[in-house]
PDB file with one MODEL, atoms N, CA, C and O in Angstrom:
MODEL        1
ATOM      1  N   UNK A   1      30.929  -7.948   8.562  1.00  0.00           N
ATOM      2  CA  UNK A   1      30.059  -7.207   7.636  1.00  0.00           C
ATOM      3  C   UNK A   1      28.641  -7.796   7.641  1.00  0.00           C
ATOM      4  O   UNK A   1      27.723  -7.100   7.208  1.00  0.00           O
ATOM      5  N   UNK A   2      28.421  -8.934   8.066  1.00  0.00           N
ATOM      6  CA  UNK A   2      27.180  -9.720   7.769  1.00  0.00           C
ATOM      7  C   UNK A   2      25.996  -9.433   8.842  1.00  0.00           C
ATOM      8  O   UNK A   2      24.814  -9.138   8.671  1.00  0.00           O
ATOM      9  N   UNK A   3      26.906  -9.667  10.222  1.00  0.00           N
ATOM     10  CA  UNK A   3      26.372  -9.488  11.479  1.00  0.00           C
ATOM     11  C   UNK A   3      26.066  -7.692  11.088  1.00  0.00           C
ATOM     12  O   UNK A   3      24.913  -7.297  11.258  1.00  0.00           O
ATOM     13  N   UNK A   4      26.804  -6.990  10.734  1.00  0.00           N
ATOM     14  CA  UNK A   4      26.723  -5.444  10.846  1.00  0.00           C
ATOM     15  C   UNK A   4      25.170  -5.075   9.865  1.00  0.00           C
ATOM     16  O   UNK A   4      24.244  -4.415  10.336  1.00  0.00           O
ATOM     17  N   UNK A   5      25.172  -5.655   8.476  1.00  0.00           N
ATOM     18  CA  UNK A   5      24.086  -5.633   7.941  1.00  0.00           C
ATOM     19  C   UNK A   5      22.618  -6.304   8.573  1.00  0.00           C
ATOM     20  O   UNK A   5      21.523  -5.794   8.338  1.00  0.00           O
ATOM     21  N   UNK A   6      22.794  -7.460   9.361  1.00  0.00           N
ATOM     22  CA  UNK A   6      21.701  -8.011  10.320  1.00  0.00           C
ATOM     23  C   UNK A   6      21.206  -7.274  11.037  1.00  0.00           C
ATOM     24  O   UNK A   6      20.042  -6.890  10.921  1.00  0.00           O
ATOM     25  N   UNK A   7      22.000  -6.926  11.930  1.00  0.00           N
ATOM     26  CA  UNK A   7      21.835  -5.123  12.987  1.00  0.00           C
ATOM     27  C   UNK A   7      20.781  -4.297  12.305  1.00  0.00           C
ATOM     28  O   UNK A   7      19.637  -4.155  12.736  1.00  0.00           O
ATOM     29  N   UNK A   8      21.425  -3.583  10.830  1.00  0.00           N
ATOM     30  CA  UNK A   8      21.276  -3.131  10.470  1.00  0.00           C
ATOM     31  C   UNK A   8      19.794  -2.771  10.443  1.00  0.00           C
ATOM     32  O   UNK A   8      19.152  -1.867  10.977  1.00  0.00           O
ATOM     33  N   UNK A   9      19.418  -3.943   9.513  1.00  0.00           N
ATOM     34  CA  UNK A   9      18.237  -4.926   8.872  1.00  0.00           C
ATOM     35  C   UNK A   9      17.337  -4.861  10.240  1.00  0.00           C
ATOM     36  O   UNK A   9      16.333  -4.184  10.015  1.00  0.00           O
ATOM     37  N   UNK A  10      17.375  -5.343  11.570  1.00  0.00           N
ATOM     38  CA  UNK A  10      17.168  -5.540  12.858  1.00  0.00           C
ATOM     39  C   UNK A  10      16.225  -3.834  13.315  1.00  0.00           C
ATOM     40  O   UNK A  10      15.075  -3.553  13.653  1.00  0.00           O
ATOM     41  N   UNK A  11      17.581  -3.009  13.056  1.00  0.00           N
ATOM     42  CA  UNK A  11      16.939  -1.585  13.516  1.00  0.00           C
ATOM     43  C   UNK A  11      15.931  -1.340  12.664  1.00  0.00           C
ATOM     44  O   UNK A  11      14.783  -1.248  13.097  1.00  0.00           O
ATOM     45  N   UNK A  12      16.259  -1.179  11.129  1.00  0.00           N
ATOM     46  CA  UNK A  12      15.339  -0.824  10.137  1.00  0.00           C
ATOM     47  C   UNK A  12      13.589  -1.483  10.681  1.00  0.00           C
ATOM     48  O   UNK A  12      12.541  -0.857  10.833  1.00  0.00           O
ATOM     49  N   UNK A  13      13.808  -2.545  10.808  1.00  0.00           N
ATOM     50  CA  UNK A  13      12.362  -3.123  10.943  1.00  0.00           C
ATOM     51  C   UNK A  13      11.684  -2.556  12.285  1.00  0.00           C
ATOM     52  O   UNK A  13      10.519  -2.379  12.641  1.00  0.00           O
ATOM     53  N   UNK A  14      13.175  -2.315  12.973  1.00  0.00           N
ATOM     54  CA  UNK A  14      12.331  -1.851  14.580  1.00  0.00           C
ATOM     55  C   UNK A  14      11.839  -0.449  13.966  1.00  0.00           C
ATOM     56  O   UNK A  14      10.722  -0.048  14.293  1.00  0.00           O
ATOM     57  N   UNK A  15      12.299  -0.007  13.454  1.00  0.00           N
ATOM     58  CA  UNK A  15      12.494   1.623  13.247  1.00  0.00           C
ATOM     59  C   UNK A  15      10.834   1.956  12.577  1.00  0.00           C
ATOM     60  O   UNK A  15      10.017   2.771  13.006  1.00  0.00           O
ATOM     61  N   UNK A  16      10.720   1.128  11.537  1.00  0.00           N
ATOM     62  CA  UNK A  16       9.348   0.869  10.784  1.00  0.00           C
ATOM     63  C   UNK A  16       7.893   0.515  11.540  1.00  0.00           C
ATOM     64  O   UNK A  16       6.792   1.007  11.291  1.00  0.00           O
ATOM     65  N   UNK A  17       8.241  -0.505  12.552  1.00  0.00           N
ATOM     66  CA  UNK A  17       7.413  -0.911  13.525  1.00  0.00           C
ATOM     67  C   UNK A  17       6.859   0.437  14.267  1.00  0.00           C
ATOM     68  O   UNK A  17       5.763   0.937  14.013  1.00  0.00           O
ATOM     69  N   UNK A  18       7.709   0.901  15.139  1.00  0.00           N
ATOM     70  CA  UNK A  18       7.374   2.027  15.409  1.00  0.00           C
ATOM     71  C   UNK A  18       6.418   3.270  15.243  1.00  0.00           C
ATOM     72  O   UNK A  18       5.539   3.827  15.902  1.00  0.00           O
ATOM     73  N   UNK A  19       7.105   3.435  13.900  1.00  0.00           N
ATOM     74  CA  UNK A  19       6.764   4.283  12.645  1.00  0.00           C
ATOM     75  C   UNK A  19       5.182   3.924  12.929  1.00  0.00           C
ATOM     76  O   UNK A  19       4.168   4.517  13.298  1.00  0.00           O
ATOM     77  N   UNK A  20       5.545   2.714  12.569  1.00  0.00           N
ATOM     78  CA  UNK A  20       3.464   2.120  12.222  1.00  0.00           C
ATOM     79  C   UNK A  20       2.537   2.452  13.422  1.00  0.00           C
ATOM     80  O   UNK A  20       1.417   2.963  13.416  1.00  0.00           O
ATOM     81  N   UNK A  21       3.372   1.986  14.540  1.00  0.00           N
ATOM     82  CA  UNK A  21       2.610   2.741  15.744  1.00  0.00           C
ATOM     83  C   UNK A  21       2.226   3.596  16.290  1.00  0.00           C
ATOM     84  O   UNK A  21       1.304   3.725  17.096  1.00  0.00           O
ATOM     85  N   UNK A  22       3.084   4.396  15.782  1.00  0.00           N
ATOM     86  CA  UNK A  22       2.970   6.408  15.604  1.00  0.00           C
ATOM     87  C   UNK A  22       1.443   6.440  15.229  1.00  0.00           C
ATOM     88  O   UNK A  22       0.469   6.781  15.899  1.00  0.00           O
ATOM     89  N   UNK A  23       1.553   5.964  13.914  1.00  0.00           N
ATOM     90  CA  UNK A  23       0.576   6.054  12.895  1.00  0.00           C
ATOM     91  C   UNK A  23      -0.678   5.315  13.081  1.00  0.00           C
ATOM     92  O   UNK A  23      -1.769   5.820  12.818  1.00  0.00           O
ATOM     93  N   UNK A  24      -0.563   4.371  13.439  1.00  0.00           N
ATOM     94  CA  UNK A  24      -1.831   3.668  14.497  1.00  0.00           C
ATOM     95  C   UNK A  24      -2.431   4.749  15.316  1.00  0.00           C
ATOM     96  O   UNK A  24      -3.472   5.402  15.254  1.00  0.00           O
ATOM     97  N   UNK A  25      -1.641   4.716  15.921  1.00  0.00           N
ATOM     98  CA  UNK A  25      -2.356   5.469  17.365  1.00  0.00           C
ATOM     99  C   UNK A  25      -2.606   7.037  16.858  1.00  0.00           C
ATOM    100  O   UNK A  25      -3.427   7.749  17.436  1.00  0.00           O
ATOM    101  N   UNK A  26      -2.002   7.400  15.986  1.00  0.00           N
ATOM    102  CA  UNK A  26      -2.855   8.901  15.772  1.00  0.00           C
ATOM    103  C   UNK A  26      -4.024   8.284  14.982  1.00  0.00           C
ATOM    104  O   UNK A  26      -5.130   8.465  15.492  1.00  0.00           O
ATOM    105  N   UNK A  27      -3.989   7.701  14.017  1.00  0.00           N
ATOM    106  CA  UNK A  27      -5.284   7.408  13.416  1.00  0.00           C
ATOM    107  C   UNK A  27      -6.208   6.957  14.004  1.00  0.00           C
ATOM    108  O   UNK A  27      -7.324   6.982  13.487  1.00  0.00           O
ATOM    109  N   UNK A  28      -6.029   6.503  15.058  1.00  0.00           N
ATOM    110  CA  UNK A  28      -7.367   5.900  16.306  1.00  0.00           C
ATOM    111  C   UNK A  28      -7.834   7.371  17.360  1.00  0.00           C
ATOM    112  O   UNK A  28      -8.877   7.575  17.982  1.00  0.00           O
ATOM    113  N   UNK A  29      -6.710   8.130  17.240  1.00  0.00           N
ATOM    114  CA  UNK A  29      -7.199   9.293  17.828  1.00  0.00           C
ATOM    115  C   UNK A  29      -8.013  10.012  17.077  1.00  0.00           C
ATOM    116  O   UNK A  29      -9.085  10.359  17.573  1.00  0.00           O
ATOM    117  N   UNK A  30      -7.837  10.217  16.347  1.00  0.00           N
ATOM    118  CA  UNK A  30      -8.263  11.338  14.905  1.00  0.00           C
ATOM    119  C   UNK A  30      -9.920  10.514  14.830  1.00  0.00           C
ATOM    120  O   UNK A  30     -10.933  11.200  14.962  1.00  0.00           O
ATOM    121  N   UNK A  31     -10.012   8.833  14.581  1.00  0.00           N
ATOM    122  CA  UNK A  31     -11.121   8.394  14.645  1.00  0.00           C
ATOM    123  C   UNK A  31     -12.144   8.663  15.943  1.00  0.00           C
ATOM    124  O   UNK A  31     -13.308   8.974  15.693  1.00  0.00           O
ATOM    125  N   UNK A  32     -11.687   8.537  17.368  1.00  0.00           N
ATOM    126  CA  UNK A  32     -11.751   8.675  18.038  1.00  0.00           C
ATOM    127  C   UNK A  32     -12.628  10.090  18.524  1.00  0.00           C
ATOM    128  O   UNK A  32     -13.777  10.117  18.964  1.00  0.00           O
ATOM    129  N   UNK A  33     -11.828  11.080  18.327  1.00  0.00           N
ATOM    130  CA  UNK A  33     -12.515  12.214  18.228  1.00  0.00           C
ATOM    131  C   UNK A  33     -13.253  12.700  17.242  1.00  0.00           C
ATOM    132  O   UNK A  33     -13.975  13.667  17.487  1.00  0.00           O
ATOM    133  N   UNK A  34     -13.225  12.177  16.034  1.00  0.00           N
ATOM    134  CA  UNK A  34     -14.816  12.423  15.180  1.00  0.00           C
ATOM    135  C   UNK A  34     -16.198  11.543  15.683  1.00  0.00           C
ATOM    136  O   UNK A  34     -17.361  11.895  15.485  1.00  0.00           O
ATOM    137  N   UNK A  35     -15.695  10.150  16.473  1.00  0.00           N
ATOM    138  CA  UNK A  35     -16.708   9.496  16.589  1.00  0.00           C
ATOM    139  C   UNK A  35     -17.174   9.904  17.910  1.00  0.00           C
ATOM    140  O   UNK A  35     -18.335   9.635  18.219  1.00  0.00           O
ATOM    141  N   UNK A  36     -16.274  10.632  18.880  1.00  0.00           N
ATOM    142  CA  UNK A  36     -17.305  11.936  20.058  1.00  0.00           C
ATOM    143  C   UNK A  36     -18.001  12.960  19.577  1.00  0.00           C
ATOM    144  O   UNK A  36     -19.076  13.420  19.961  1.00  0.00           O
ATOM    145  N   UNK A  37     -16.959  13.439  18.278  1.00  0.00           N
ATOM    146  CA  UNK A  37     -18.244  14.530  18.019  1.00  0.00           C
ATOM    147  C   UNK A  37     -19.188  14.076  17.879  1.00  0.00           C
ATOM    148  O   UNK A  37     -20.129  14.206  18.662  1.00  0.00           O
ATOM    149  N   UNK A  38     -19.207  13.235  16.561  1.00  0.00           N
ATOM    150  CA  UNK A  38     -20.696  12.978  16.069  1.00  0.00           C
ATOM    151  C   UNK A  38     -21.569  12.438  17.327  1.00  0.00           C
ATOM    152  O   UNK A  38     -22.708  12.904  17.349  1.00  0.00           O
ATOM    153  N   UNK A  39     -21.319  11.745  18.137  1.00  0.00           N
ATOM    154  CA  UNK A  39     -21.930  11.465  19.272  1.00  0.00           C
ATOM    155  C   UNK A  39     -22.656  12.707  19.709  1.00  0.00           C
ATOM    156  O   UNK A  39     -23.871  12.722  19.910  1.00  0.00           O
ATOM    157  N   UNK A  40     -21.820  13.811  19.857  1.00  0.00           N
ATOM    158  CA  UNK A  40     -22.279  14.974  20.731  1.00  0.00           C
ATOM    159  C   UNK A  40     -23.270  15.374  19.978  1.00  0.00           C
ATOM    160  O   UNK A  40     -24.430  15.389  20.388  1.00  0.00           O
ATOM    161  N   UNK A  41     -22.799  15.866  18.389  1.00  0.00           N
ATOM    162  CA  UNK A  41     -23.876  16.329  17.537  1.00  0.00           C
ATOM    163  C   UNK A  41     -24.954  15.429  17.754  1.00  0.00           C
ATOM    164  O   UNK A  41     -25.799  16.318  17.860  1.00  0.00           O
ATOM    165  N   UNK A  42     -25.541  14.494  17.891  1.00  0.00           N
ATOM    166  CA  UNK A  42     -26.088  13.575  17.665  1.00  0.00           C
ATOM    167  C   UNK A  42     -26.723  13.795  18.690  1.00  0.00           C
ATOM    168  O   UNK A  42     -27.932  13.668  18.498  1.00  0.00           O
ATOM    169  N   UNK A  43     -26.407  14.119  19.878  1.00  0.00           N
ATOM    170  CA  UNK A  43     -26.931  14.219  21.596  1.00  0.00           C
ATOM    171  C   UNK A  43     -27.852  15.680  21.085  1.00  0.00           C
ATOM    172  O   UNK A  43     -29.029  15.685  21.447  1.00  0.00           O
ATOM    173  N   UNK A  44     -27.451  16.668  20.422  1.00  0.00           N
ATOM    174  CA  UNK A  44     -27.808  17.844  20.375  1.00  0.00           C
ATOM    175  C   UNK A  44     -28.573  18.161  19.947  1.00  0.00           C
ATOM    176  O   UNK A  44     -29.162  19.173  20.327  1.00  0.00           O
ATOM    177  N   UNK A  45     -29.020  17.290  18.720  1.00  0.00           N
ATOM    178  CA  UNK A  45     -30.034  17.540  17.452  1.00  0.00           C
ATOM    179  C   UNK A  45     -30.682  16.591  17.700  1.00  0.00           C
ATOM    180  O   UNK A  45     -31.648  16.302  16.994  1.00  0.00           O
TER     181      UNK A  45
ENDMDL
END
C-alpha cells in the first residue's frame, strides 16, 4: 500500500509538471506573438 501511494504521489507530480509545461509554453507563445505584432505595428507606423 505504501509503495502503491509513492507511485501514486510520483505520477501526480509528473502529471502536474507537465501540466506546467503545457502552460509555459503556451504562455510564451501567446507572449511571443503579441511581442511580433507590436514589432510589426511598430515597423508600420
Amino acid at each position: 500500500m505504501k509503495i502503491l501511494r509513492g507511485e501514486r504521489e510520483i505520477t501526480f507530480r509528473f502529471s502536474i509538471l507537465i501540466f506546467s509545461m503545457i502552460i509555459v509554453n503556451s504562455v510564451k507563445c501567446i507572449f511571443i506573438k503579441e511581442k511580433d505584432e507590436r514589432e510589426i505595428i511598430g515597423f508600420l507606423f
